[in-house]
N, C-alpha and C positions, 0 to 999 in steps of 0.2 A: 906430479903436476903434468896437468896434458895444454895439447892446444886444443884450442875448440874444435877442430874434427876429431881429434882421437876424443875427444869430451864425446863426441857423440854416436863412438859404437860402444859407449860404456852405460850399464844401466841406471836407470835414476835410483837413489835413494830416497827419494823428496813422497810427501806423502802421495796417494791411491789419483790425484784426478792431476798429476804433475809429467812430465816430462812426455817424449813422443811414439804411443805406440806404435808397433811395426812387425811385422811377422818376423818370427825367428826361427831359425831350424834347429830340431833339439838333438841330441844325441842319437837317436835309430829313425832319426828321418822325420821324426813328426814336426807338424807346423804348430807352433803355438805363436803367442804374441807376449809381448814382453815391451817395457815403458824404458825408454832410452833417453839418455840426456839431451839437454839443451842447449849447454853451454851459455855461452854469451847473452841468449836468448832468455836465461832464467834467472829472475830477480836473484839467485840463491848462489851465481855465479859471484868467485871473487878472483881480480886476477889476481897474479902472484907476487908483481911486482910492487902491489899495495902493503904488502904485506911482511914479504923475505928479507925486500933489497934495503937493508938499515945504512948501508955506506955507500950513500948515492956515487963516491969518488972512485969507485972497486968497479971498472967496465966489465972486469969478465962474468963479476957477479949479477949486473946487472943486466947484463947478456943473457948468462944465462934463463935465467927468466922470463928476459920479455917478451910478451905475445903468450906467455902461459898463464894456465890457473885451475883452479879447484871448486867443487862443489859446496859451498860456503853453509853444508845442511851435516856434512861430512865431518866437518872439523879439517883444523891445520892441516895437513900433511906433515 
């Protein structure tokens, strides 16, 4: 589970005209581009807390979680 900035140096999985291309630097230096996530910004986003925290009563659980989430194209985590 990330928060929505770490969501967005991670690549999208979402189909070909989805997420935000941006130049990336490959292994020996070359420039290519590659389609990076949205997060919050993408219909496909789910946060986590909709999902994990089943004992609303449990703060650390529900702690933990909040403010994060997952690529909802992805599956669970």
């Amino acid at each position: 589970m990330h928060t929505p900035d770490e969501a967005k140096d991670i690549r999208c999985c979402g189909p070909e005209d989805c997420g935000e291309t941006r130049r990336h630097e490959g292994h020996a230096g070359e420039q290519n581009y590659r389609r990076f996530c949205l997060a919050a910004g993408c219909s496909a986003w789910r946060w986590a807390e909709t999902f994990s925290v089943t004992d609303r009563h449990d703060a650390e659980i529900a702690e933990k979680f909040m403010g994060k989430g997952f690529c909802g194209l992805a599956g669970r985590p």
